[in-house]
TORKOL-4160 file (C-alpha; in steps of 0.2 Angstrom, whole numbers, padded with zeros to 4 digits, m for minus):
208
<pt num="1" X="0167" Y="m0030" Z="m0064"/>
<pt num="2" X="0155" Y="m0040" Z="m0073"/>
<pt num="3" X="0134" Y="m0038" Z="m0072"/>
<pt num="4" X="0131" Y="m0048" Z="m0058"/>
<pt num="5" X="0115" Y="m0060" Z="m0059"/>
<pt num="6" X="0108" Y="m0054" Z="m0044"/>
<pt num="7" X="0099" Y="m0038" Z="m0039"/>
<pt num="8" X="0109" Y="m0021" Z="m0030"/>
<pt num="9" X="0097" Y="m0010" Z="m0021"/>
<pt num="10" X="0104" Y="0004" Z="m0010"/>
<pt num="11" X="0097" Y="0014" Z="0002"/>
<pt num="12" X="0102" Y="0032" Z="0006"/>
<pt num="13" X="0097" Y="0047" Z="0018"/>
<pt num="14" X="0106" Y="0060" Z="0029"/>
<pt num="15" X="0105" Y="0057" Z="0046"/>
<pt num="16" X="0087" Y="0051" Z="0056"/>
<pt num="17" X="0080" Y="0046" Z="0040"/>
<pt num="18" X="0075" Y="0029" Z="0045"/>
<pt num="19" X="0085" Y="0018" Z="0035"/>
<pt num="20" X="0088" Y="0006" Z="0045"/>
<pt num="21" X="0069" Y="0004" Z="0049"/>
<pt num="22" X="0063" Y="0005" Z="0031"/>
<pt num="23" X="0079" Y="m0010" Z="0026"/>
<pt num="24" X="0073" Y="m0019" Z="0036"/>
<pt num="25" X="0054" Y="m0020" Z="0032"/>
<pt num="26" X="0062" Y="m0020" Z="0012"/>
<pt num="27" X="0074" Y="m0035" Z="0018"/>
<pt num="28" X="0058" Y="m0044" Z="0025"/>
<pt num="29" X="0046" Y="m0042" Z="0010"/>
<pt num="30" X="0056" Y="m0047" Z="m0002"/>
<pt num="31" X="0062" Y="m0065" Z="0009"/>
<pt num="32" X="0042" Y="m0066" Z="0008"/>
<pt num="33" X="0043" Y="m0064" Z="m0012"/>
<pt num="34" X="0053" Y="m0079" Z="m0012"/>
<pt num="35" X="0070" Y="m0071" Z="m0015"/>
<pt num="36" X="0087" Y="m0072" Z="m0006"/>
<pt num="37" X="0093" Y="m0056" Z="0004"/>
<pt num="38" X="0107" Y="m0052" Z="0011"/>
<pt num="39" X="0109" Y="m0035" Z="0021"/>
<pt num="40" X="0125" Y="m0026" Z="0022"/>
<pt num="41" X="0131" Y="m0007" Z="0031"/>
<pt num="42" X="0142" Y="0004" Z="0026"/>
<pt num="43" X="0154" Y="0008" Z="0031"/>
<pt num="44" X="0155" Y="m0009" Z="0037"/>
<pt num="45" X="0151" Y="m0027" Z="0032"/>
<pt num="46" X="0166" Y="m0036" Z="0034"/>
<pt num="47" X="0176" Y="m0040" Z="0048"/>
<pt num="48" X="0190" Y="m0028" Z="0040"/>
<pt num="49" X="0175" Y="m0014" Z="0037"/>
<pt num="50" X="0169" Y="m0016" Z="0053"/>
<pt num="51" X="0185" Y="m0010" Z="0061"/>
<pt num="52" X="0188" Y="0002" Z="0048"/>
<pt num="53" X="0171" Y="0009" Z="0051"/>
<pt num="54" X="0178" Y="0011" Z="0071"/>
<pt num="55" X="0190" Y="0023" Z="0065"/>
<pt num="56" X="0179" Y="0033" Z="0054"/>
<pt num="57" X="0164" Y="0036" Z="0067"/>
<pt num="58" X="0175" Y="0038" Z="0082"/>
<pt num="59" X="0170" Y="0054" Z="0088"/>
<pt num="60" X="0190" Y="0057" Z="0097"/>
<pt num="61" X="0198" Y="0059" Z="0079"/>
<pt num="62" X="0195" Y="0076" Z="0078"/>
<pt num="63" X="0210" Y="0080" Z="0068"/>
<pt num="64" X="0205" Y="0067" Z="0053"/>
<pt num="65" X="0207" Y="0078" Z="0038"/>
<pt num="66" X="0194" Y="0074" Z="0025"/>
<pt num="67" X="0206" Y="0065" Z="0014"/>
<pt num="68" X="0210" Y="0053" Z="0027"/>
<pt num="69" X="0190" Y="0051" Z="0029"/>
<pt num="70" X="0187" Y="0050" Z="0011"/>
<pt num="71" X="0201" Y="0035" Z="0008"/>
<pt num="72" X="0195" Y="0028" Z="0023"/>
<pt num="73" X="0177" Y="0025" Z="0016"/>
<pt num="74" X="0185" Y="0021" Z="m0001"/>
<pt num="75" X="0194" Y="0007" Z="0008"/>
<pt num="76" X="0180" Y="0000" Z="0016"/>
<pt num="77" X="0169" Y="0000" Z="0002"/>
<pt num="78" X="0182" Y="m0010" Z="m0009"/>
<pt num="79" X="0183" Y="m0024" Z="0003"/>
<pt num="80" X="0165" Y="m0026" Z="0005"/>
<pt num="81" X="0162" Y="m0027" Z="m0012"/>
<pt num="82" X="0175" Y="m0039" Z="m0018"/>
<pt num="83" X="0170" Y="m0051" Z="m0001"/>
<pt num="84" X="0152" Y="m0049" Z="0001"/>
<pt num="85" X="0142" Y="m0038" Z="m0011"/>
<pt num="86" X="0150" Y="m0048" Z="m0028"/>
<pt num="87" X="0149" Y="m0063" Z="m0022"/>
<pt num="88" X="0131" Y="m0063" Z="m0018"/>
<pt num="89" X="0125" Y="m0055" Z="m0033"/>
<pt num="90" X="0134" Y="m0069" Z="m0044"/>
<pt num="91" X="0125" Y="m0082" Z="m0033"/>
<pt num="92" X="0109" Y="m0073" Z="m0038"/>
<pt num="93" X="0103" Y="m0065" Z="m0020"/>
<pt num="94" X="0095" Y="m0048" Z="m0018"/>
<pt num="95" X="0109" Y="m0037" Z="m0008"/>
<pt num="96" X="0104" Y="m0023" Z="m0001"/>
<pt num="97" X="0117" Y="m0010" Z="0005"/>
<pt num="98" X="0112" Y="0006" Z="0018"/>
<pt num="99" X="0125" Y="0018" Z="0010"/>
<pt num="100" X="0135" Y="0016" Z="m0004"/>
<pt num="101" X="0146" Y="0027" Z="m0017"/>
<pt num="102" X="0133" Y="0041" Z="m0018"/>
<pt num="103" X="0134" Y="0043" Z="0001"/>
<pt num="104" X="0153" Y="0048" Z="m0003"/>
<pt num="105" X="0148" Y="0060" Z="m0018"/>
<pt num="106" X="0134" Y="0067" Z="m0005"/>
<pt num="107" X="0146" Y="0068" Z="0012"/>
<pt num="108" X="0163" Y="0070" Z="0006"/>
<pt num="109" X="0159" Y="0077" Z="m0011"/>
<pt num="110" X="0146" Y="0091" Z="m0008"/>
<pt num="111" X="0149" Y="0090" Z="0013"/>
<pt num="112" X="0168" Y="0090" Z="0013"/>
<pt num="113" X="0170" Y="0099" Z="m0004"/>
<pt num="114" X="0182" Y="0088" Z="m0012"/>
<pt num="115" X="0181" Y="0087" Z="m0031"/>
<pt num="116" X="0167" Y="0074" Z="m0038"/>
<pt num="117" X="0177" Y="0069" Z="m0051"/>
<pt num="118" X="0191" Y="0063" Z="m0041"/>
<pt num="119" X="0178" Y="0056" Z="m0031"/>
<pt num="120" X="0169" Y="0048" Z="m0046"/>
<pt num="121" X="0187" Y="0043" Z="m0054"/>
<pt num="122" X="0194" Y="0034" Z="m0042"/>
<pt num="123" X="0178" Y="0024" Z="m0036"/>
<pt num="124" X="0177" Y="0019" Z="m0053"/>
<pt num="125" X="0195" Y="0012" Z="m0057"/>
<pt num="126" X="0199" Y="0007" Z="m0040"/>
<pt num="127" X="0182" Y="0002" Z="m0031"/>
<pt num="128" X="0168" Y="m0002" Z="m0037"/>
<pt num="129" X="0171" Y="m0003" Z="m0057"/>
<pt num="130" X="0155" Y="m0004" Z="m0067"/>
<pt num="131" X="0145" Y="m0009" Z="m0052"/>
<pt num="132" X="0130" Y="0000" Z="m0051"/>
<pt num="133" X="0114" Y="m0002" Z="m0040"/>
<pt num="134" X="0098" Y="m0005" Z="m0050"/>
<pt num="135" X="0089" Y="0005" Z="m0037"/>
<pt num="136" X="0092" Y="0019" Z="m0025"/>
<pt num="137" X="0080" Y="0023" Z="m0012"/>
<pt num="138" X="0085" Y="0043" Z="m0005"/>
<pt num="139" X="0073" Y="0045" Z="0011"/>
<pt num="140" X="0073" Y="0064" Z="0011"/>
<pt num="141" X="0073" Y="0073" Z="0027"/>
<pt num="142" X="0077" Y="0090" Z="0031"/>
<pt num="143" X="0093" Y="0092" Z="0044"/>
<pt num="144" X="0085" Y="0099" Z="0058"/>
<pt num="145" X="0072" Y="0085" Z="0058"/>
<pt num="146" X="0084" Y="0070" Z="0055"/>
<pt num="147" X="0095" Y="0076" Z="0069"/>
<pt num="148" X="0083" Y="0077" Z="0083"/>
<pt num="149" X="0076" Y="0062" Z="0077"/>
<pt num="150" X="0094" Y="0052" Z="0076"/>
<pt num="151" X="0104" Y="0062" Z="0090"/>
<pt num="152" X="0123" Y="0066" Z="0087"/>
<pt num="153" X="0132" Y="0051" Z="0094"/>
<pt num="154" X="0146" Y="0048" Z="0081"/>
<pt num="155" X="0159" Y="0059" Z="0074"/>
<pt num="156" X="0149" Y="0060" Z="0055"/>
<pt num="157" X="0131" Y="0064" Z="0065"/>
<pt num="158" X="0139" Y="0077" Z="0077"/>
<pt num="159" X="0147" Y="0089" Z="0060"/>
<pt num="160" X="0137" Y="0106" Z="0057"/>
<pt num="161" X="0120" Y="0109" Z="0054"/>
<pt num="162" X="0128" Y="0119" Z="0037"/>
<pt num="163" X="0138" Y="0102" Z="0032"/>
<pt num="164" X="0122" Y="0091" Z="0033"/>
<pt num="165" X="0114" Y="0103" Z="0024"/>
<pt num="166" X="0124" Y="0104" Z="0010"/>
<pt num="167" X="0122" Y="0083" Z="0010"/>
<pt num="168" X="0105" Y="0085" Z="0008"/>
<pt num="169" X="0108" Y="0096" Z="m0007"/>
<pt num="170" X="0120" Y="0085" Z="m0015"/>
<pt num="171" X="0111" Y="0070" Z="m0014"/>
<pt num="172" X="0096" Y="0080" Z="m0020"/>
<pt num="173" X="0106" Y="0086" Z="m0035"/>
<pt num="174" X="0115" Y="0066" Z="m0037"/>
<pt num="175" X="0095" Y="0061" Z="m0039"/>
<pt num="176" X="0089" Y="0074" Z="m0051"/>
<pt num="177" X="0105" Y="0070" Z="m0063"/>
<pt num="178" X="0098" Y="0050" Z="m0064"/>
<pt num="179" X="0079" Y="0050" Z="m0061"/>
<pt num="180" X="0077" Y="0032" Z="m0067"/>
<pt num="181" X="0087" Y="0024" Z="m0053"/>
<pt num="182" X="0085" Y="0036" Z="m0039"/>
<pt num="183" X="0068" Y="0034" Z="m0030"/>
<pt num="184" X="0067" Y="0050" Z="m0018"/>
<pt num="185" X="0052" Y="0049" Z="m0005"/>
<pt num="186" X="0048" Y="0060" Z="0011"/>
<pt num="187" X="0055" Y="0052" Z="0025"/>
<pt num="188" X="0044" Y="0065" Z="0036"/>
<pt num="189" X="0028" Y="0053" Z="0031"/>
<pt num="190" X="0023" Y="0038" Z="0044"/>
<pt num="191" X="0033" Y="0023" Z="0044"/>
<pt num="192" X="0019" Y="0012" Z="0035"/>
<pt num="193" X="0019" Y="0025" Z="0020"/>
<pt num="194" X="0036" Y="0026" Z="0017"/>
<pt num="195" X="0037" Y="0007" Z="0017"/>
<pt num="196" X="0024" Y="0008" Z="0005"/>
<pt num="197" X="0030" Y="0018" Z="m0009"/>
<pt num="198" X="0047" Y="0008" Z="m0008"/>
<pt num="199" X="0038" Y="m0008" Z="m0011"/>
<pt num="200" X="0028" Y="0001" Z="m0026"/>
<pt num="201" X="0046" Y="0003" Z="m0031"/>
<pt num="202" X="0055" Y="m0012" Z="m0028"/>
<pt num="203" X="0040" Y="m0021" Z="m0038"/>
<pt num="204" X="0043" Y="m0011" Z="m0052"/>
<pt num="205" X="0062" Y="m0017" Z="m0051"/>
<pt num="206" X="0057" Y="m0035" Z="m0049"/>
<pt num="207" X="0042" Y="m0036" Z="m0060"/>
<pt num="208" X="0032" Y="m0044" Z="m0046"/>
């Protein structure tokens, strides 16, 4: 896929981070910089994601093998971007996603051990292509905290404390290997902080 005109910024985090929080207040400065912004999920975003995301999260599918899971994801995240997330950025909007590929690497990869490269090989040549987000924000939380703060309602949140903990450490280890795009902040800190240090970044992105 081409280099969009538009802007891809992604944010990531294990359970109770405060994504969702934190997107929001991103989504809203930004509209207040003038620019377009659309806010996606994933798994999710389109009416085929959406119900794909119902299978995924549904905490009665005990016996999905991690495969399934993984190609599950996979799928989702194609449609979105070829319906949604490419579209946009060629019109010239600000997308930002909550999750995207490195949420795969950090769950499926390091979580459900399955090879990154696979991982890595068949995002690239059958998903997302060259697509790359210009800015990932990682809100870092230790397991025990996010959990208690989140609760374990779907099938993902209620795995071992052992698998979330070995999220953390991939995506610790995914942010360490490129520093320039990943912006890694304590999600422990007060709402208001956090917000801040992501906008100290996404000016930096933006030039504003």
């Amino acid at each position: 896929m081409k280099r969009a005109k538009g802007y891809f910024i992604v944010f990531e985090g294990g359970e109770g981070s405060g994504k969702s929080t934190q997107i929001e207040r991103a989504a809203r400065y930004l509209k207040q910089k003038g620019f377009q912004v659309l806010v996606l999920r994933e798994p999710g975003g389109t009416r085929i994601s959406e119900a794909i995301r119902n299978l995924i999260l549904n905490r009665s599918f005990r016996e999905m093998t991690p495969e399934t899971e993984l190609l599950l994801y996979l799928a989702s995240r194609a449609q979105v971007i070829r319906e949604k997330i490419v579209p946009a950025l060629r019109q010239g909007k600000v997308v930002i996603c909550d999750r995207f590929e490195d949420s795969t690497l950090a769950y499926q990869g390091f979580g459900r051990n399955i090879s990154l490269r696979v991982i890595e090989t068949v995002s690239r040549r059958l998903v997302r292509g060259s697509l790359i987000p210009d800015l990932t924000v990682l809100l870092d939380i230790s397991p025990r905290h996010g959990i208690q703060r989140g609760g374990r309602i779907d099938r993902m949140e209620r795995q071992s404390l052992s698998f979330h903990q070995r999220v953390r450490r991939g995506y610790l280890v995914l942010a360490r290997r490129q520093p320039k795009r990943y912006a890694v902040i304590d999600a422990r800190q007060d709402q208001n902080t956090v917000a801040r240090k992501i906008k100290e970044r996404l000016n930096r992105v933006f030039g504003v």
